[in-house]
C-alpha atoms as a printed R data frame, in Angstrom:
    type eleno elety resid chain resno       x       y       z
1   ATOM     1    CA   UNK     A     1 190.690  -5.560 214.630
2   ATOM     2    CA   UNK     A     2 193.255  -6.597 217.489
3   ATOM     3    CA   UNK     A     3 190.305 -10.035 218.445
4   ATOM     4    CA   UNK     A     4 190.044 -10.860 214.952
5   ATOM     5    CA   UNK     A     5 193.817 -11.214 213.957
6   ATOM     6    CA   UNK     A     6 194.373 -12.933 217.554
7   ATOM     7    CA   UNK     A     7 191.508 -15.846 216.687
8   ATOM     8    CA   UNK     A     8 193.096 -16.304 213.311
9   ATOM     9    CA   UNK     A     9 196.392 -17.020 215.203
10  ATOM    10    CA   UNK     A    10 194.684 -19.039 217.389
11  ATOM    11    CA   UNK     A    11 193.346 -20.967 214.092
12  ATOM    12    CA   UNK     A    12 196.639 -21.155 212.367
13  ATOM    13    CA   UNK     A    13 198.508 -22.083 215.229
14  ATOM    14    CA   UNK     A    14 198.697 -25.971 215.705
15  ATOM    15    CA   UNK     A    15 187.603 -29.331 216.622
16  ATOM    16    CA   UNK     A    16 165.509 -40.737 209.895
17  ATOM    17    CA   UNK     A    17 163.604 -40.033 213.481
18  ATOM    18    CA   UNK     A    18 164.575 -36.788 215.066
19  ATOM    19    CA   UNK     A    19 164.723 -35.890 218.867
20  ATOM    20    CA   UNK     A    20 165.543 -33.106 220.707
21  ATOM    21    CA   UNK     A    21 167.009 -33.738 223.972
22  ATOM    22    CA   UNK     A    22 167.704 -30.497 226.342
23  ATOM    23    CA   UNK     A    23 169.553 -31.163 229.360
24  ATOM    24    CA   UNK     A    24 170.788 -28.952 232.335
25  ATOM    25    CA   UNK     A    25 173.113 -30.375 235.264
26  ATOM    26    CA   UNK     A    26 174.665 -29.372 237.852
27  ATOM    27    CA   UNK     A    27 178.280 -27.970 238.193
28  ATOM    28    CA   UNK     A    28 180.906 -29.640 240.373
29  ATOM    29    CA   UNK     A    29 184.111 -27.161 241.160
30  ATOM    30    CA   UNK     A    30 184.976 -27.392 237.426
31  ATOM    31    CA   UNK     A    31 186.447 -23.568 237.860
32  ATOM    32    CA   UNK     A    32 184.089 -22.160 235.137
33  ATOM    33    CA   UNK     A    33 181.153 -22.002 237.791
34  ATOM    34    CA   UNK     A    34 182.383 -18.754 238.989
35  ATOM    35    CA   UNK     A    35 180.998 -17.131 235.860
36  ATOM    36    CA   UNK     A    36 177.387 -18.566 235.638
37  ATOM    37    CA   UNK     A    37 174.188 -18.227 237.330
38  ATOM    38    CA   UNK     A    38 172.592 -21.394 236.371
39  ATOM    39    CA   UNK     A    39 173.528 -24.724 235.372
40  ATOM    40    CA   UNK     A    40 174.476 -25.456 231.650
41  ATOM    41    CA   UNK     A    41 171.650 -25.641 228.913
42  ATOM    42    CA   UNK     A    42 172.802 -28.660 226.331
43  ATOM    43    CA   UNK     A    43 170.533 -29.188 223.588
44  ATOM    44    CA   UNK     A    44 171.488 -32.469 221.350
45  ATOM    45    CA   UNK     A    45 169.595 -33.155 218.213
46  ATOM    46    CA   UNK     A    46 169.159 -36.924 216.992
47  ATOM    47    CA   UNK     A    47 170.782 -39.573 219.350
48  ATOM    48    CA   UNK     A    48 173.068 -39.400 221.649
49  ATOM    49    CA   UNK     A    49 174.661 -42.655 220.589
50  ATOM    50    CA   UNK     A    50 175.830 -40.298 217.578
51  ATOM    51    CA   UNK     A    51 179.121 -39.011 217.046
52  ATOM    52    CA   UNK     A    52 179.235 -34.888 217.599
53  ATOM    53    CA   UNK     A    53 179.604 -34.034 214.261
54  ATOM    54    CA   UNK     A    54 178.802 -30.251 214.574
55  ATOM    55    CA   UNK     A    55 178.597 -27.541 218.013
56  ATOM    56    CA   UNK     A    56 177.362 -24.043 218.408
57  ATOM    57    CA   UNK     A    57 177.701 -22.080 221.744
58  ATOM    58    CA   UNK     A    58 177.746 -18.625 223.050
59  ATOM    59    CA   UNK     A    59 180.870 -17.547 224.129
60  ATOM    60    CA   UNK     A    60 182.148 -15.512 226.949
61  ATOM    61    CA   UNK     A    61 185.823 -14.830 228.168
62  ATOM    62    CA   UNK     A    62 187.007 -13.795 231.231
63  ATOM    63    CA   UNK     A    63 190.766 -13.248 231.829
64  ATOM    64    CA   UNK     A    64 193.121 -11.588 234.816
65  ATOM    65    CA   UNK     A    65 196.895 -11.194 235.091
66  ATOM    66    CA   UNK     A    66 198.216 -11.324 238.072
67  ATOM    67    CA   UNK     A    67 200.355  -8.472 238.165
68  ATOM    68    CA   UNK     A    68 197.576  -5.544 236.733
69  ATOM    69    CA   UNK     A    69 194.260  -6.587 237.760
70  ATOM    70    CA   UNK     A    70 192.621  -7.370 241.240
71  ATOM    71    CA   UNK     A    71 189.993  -9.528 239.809
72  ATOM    72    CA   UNK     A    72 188.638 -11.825 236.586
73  ATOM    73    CA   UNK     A    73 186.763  -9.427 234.214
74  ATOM    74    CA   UNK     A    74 184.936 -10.338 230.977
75  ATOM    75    CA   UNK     A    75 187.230  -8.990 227.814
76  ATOM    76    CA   UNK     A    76 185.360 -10.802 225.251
77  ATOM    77    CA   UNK     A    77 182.055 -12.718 223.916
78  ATOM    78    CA   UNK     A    78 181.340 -14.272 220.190
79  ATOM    79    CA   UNK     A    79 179.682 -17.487 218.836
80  ATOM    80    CA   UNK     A    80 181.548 -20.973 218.254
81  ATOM    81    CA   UNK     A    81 180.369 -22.593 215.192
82  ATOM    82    CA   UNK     A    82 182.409 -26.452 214.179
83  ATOM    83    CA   UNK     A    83 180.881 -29.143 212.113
84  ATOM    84    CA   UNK     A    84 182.495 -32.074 209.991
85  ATOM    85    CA   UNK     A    85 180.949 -31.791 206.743
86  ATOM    86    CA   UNK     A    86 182.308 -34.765 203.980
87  ATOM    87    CA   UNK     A    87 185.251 -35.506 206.385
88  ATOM    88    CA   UNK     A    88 186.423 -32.143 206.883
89  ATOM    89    CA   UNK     A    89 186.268 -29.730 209.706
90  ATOM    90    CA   UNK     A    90 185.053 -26.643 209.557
91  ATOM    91    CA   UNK     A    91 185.187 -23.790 212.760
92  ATOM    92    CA   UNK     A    92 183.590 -20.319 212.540
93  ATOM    93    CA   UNK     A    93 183.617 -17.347 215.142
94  ATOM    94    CA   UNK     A    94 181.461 -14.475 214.692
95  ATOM    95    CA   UNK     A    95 182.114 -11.689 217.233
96  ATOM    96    CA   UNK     A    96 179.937  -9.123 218.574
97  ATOM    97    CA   UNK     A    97 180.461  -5.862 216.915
98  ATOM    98    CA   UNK     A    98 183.052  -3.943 217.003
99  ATOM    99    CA   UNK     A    99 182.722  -0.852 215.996
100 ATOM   100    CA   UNK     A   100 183.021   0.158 212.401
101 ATOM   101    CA   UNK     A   101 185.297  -2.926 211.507
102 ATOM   102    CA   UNK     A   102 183.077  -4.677 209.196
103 ATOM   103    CA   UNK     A   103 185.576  -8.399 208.999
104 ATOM   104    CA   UNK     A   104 184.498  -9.107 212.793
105 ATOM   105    CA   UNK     A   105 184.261 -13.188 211.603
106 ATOM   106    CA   UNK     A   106 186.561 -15.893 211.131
107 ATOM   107    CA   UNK     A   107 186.157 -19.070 209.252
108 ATOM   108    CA   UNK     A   108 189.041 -21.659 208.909
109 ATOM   109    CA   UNK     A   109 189.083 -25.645 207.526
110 ATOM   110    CA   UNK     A   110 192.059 -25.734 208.927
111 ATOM   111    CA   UNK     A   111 194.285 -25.258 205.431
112 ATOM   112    CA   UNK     A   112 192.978 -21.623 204.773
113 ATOM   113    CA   UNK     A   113 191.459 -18.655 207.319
114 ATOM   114    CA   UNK     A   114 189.034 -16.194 205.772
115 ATOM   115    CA   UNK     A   115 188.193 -12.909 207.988
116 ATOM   116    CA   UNK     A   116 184.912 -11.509 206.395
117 ATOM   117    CA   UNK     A   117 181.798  -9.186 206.573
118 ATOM   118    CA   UNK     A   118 178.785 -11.618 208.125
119 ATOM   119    CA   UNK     A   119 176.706  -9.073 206.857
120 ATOM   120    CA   UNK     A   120 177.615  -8.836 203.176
121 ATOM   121    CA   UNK     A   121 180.171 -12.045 202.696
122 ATOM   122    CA   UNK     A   122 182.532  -9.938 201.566
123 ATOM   123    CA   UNK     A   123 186.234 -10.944 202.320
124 ATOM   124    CA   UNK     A   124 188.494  -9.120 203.941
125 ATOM   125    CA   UNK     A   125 191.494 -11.170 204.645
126 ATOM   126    CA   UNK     A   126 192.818 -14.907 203.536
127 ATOM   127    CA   UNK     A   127 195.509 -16.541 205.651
128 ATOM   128    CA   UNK     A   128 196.686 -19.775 204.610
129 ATOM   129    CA   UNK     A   129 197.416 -21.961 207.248
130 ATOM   130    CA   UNK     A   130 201.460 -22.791 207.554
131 ATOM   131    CA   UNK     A   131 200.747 -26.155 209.707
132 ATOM   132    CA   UNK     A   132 198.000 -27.989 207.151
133 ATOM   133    CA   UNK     A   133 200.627 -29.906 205.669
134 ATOM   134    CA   UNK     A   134 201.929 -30.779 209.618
135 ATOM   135    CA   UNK     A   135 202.092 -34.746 210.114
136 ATOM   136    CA   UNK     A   136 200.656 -33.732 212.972
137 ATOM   137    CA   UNK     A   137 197.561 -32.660 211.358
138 ATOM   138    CA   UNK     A   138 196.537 -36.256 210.291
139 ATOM   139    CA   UNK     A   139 196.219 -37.266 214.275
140 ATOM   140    CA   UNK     A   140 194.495 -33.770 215.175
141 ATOM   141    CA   UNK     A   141 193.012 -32.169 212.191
142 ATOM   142    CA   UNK     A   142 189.123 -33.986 212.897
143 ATOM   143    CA   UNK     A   143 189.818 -34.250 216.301
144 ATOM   144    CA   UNK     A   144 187.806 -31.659 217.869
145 ATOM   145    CA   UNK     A   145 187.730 -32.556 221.579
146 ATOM   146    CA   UNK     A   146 183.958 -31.165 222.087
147 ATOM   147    CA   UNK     A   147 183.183 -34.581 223.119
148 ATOM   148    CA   UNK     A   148 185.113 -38.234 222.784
149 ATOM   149    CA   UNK     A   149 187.892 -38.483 221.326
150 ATOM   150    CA   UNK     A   150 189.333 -41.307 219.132
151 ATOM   151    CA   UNK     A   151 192.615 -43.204 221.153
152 ATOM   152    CA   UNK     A   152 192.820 -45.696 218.850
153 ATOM   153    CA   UNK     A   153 193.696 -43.473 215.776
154 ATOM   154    CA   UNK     A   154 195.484 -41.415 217.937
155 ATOM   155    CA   UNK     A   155 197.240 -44.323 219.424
156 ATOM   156    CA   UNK     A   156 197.935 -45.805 215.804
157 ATOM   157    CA   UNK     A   157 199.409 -42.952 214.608
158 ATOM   158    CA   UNK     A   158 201.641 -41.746 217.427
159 ATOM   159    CA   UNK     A   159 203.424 -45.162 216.440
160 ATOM   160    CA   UNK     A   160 203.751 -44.488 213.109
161 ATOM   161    CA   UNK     A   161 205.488 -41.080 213.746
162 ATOM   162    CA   UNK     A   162 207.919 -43.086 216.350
163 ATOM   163    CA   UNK     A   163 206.240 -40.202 219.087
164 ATOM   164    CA   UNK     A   164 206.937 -40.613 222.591
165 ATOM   165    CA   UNK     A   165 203.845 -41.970 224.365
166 ATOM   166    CA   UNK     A   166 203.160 -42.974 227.774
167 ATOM   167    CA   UNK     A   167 200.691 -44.264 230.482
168 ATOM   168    CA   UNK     A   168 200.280 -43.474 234.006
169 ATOM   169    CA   UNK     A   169 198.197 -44.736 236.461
170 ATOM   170    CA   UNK     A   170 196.687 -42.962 239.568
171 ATOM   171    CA   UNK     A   171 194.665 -44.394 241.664
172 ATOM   172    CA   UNK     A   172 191.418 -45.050 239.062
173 ATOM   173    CA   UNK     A   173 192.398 -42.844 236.829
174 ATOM   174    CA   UNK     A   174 194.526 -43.380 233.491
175 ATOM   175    CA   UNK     A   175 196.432 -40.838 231.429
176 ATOM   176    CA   UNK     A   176 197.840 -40.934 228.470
177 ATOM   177    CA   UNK     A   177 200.916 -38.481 227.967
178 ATOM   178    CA   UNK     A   178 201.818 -37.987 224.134
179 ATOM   179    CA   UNK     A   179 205.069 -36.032 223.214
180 ATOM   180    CA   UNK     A   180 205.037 -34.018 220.365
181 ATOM   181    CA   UNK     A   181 208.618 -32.833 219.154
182 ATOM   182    CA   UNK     A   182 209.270 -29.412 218.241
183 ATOM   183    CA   UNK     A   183 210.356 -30.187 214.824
184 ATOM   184    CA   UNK     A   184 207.000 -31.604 214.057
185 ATOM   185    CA   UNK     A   185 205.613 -27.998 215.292
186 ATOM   186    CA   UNK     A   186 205.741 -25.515 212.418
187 ATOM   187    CA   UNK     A   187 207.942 -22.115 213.788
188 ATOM   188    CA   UNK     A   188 207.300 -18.623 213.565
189 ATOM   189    CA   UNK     A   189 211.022 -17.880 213.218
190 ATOM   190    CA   UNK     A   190 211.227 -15.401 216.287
191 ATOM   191    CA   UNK     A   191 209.743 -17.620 219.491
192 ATOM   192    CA   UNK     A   192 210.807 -21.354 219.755
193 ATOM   193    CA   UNK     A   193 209.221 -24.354 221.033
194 ATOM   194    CA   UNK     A   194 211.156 -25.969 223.459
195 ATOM   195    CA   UNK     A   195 208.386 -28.843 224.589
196 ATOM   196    CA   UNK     A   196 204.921 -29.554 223.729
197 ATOM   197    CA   UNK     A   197 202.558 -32.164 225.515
198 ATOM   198    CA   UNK     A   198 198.821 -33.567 225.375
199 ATOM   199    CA   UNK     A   199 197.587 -35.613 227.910
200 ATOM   200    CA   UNK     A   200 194.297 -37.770 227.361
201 ATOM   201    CA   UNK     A   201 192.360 -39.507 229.900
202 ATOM   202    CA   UNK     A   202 191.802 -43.010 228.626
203 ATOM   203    CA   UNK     A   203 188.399 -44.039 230.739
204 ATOM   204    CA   UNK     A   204 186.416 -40.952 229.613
205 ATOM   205    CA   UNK     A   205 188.578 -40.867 226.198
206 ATOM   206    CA   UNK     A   206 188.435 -37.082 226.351
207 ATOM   207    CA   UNK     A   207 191.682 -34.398 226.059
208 ATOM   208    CA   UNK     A   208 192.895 -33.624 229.845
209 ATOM   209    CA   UNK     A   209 195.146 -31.188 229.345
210 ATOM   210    CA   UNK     A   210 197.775 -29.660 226.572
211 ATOM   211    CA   UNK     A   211 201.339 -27.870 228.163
212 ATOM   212    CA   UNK     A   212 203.040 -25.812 225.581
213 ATOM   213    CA   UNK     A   213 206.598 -24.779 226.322
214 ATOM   214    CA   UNK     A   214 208.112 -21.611 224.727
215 ATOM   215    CA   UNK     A   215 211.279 -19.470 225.045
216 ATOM   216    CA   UNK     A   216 210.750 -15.704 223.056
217 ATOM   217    CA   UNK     A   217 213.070 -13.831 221.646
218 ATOM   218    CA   UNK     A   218 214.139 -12.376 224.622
219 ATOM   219    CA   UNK     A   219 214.959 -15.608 226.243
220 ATOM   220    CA   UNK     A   220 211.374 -15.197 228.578
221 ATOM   221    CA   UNK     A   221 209.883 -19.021 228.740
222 ATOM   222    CA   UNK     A   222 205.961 -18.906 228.220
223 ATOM   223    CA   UNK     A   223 204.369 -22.480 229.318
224 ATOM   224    CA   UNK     A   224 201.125 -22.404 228.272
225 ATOM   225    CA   UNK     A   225 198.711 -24.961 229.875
226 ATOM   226    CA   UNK     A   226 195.101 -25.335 228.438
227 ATOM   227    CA   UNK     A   227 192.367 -27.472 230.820
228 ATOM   228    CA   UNK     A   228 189.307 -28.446 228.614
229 ATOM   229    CA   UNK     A   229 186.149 -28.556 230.728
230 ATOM   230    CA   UNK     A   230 183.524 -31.150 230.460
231 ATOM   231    CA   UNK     A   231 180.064 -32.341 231.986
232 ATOM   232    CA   UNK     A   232 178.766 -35.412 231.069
233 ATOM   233    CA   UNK     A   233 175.555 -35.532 229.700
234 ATOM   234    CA   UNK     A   234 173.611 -39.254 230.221
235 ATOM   235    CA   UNK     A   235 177.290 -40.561 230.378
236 ATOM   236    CA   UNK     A   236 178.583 -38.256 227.359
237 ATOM   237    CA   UNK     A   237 181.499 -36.179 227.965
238 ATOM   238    CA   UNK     A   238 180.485 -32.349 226.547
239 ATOM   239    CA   UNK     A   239 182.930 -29.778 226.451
240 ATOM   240    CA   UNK     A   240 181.885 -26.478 228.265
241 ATOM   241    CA   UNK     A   241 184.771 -24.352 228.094
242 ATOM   242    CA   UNK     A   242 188.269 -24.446 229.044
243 ATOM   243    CA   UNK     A   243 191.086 -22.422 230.796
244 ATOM   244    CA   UNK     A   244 194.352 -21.481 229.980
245 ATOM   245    CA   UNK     A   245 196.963 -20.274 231.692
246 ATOM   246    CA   UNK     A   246 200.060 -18.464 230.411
247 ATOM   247    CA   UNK     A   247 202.889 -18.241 232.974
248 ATOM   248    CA   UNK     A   248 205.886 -16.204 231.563
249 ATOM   249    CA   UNK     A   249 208.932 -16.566 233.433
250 ATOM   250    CA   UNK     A   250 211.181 -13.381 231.737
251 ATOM   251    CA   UNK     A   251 215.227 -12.992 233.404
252 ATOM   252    CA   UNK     A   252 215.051  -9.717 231.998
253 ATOM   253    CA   UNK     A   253 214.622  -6.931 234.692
254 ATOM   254    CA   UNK     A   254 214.129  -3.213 234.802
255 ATOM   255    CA   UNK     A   255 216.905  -1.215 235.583
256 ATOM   256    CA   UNK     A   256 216.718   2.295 237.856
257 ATOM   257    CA   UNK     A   257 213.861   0.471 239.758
258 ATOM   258    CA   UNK     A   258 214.448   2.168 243.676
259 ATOM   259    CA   UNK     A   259 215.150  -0.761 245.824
260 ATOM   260    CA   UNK     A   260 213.482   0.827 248.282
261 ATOM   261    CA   UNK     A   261 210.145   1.376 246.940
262 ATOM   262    CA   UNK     A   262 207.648  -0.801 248.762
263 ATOM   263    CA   UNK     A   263 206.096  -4.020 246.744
264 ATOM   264    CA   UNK     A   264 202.273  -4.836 247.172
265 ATOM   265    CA   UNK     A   265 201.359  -8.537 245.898
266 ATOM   266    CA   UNK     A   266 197.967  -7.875 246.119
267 ATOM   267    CA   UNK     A   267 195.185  -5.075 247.070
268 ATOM   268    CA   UNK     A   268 195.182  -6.162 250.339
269 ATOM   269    CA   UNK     A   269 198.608  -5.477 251.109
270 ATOM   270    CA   UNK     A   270 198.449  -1.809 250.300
271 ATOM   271    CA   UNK     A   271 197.548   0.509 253.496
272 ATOM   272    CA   UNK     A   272 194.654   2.279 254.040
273 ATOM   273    CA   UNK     A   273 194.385   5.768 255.027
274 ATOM   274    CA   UNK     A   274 191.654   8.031 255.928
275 ATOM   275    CA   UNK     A   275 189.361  10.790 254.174
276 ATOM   276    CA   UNK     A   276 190.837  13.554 255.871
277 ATOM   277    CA   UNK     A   277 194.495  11.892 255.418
278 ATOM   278    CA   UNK     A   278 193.334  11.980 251.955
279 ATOM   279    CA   UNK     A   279 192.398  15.306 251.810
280 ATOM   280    CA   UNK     A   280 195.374  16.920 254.079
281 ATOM   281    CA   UNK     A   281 197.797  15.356 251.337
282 ATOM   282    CA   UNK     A   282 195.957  16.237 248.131
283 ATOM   283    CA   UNK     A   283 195.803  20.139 249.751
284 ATOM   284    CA   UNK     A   284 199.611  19.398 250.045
285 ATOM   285    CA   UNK     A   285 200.003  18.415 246.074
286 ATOM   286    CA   UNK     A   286 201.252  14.866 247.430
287 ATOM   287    CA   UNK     A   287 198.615  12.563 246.672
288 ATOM   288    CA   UNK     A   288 198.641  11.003 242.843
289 ATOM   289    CA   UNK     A   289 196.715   9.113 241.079
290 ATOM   290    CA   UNK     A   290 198.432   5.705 239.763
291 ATOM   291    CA   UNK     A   291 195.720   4.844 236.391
292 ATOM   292    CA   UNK     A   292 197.504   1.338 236.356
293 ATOM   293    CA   UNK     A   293 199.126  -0.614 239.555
294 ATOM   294    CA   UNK     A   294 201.543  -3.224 239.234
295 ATOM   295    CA   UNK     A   295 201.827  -5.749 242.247
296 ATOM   296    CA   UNK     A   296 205.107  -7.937 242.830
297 ATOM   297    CA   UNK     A   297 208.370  -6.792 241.981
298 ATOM   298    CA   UNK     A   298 208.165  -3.700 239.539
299 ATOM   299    CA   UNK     A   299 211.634  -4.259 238.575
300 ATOM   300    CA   UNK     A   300 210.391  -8.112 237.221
301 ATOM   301    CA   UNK     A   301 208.366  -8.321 233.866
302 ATOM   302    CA   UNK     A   302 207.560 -11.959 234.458
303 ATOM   303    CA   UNK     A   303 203.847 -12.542 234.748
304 ATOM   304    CA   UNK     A   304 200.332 -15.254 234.581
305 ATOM   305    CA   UNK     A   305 197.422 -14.655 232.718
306 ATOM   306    CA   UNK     A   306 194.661 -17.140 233.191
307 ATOM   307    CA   UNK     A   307 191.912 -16.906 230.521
308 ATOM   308    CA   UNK     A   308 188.440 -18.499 231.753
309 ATOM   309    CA   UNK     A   309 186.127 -19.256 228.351
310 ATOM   310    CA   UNK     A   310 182.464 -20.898 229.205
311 ATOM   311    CA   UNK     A   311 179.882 -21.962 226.599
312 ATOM   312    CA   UNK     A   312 176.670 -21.223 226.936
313 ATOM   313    CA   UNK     A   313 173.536 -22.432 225.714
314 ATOM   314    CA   UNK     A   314 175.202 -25.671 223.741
315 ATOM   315    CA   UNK     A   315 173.931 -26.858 220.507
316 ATOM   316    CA   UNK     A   316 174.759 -30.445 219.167
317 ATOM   317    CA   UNK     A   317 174.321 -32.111 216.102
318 ATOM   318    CA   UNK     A   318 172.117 -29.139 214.319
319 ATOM   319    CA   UNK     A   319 174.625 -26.521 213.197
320 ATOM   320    CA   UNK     A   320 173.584 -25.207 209.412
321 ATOM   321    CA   UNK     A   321 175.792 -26.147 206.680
322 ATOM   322    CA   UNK     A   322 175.278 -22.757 205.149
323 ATOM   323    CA   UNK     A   323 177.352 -20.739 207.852
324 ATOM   324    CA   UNK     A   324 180.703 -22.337 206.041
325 ATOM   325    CA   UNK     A   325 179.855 -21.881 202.444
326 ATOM   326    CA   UNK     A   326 182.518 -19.612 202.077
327 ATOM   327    CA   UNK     A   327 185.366 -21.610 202.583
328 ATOM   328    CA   UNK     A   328 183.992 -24.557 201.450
329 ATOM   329    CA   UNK     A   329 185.328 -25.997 197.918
C-alpha cells in the first residue's frame, strides 16, 4: 500500500512501413552501470526520425541512505508505461505484487490518478491532481523527457510567464537554467518551496538536471536533485533511468545523546574484534546486538538518500492503447 500512495505523489506532484530496430550499446560511467550485467536492450518500432510518442520499460530501484545502510540495495521493481494518445499524456505503473493488496497500479493523465486492480479493473482510489490547472503545466504537461525535448516551446513560454531563464556556456557544452517560482508551484500547506530549477542542455535538447529546494515543517531543508540518464541510440538521446538524491539538512538535534559515545561514519571505521573476544563478552552478558546502526553523529537527524532507477529492456513507439482505457475520456 505504502509504493502505491508514494507513486501517486510522485504523479500529483509537479512524460505505413513498419521496422523494428533493436539496439544494445555500451555504457560509459553514466552511474546506473553498477546495477546491470549487460548493455541496454532498446527496441524502437517505425523510424527513428519519429517523435517518441509512447515507452515501456522494466523497472528496478535501488536506493541507500547514508546514515543506515552500508550499501545500495534493490527496494523496488514495476513496469513504466507513457504514450501521447490525441495530444494527451498518459503514464501507467503496474507493480509486482504485493501481497493481498489488490490496487498495486497507477494510472494518471496528469488531471486525475486512478489506483486499481490490473486484474479485474476495478478502482480503488481517484486522486485528482491539485497542479493540472498549474501554468506550469502548459510548458511540462507533454513534455516527457524520455527522449528530445522541445526548447522552443519551452523557450516561448518561459517568456510569456516573465520566468527567469538563463544560458551558460562551458567549454562545448550549453545549459539552459529555467527558474520556476514557488508561487507557480502548487503547496501542500505543511512543507514549502523555497527554490525550484530545471536545467536543459541545448545541443542534445534533453533535461540535465531538476534541483528542488524545500524547508519542512520543522525548519529541515530537503534539496532534491534528479539526474535523467540517457544513451544515444544512432544519435537519439533515450532515457535509461535517472537518480535522485535527497539531502536533508535538519538543525534539529537529539537531546541526552552521551558526548562521549564514539561516532562511526562508515563500516570501516568500527573495530574489529576476535571470536573468542566475542565469545568471552557474550559469556559476560556484554555483547548486544544493535538490529539497526546509525553512522555520523547520532545526536544529528540530517541525512542523503540517493535513489538509483534503471530501465530495462526499452520499448519505443509500440505501447498498446488499451493499457489506459481507464482513464481515458
Amino acid at each position: 500500500m505504502k509504493k502505491i500512495i508514494t507513486a501517486a505523489a510522485l504523479f500529483t506532484a509537479c512524460i505505413s512501413l513498419t521496422v523494428c530496430s533493436n539496439a544494445t550499446h555500451e555504457k560509459r560511467g553514466n552511474g546506473l552501470e553498477q546495477f546491470t550485467e549487460g548493455p541496454t536492450t532498446i527496441t524502437w518500432k517505425g523510424d527513428q526520425k519519429e517523435e517518441v510518442r509512447s515507452f515501456q520499460a522494466n523497472v528496478e530501484v535501488y536506493s541507500m541512505n547514508n546514515r543506515t545502510d552500508t550499501s545500495v540495495s534493490l527496494s523496488e521493481t514495476y513496469r513504466l508505461s507513457m504514450s501521447t494518445i490525441r495530444e494527451r499524456t498518459f503514464t501507467r505503473i503496474d507493480f509486482d505484487s504485493d501481497g493481498d493488496y489488490p490496487f498495486r497500479s497507477v494510472l494518471s493523465d496528469g488531471e486525475e490518478t486512478i489506483l486499481f486492480n490490473p486484474v479485474t479493473d476495478e478502482v480503488g482510489y481517484r486522486i485528482q491532481n491539485p497542479d493540472s490547472q498549474s501554468p506550469l503545466n502548459r510548458i511540462f504537461g507533454r513534455q516527457t523527457g524520455l527522449s528530445r525535448i522541445n526548447l522552443s516551446m519551452i523557450r516561448e513560454e518561459a517568456r510569456r510567464l516573465s520566468l527567469d531563464m538563463s544560458e551558460e556556456t562551458d567549454g562545448d557544452s550549453r545549459t539552459l537554467l529555467l527558474e520556476l517560482p514557488p508561487a507557480l508551484i502548487p503547496q501542500n500547506g505543511i512543507d514549502r518551496i523555497i527554490s525550484s530549477r530545471i536545467a536543459f542542455d541545448i545541443d542534445r535538447e534533453t533535461v540535465l538536471e531538476t534541483k528542488v529546494v524545500m524547508k519542512r515543517e520543522d525548519d529541515t531543508i530537503v534539496t532534491t536533485t534528479v539526474t535523467p540518464v540517457y544513451e544515444d541510440l544512432n544519435g537519439v538521446p533515450v532515457k535509461i533511468g535517472q537518480i535522485t538524491e535527497i539531502d536533508a539538512k535538519d538543525p534539529n538535534r537529539i537531546e541526552g545523546i552521551d558526548p562521549d559515545m564514539p561516532v562511526y561514519n562508515s563500516i570501516d571505521d568500527i573495530p574489529e574484534i576476535s571470536a573468542q573476544e566475542l565469545a568471552e563478552m557474550k559469556a559476560a552478558g556484554t555483547a548486544h546486538e544493535i538490529p539497526e546502526m546509525t553512522f555520523g553523529d547520532p545526536a544529528d537527524l540530517s541525512y542523503v538518500e540517493t535513489i538509483y532507477e534503471v530501465y530495462q529492456n526499452i520499448e519505443i513507439n509500440s505501447t498498446p492503447e488499451h493499457l489506459f482505457r481507464l482513464i481515458q475520456k
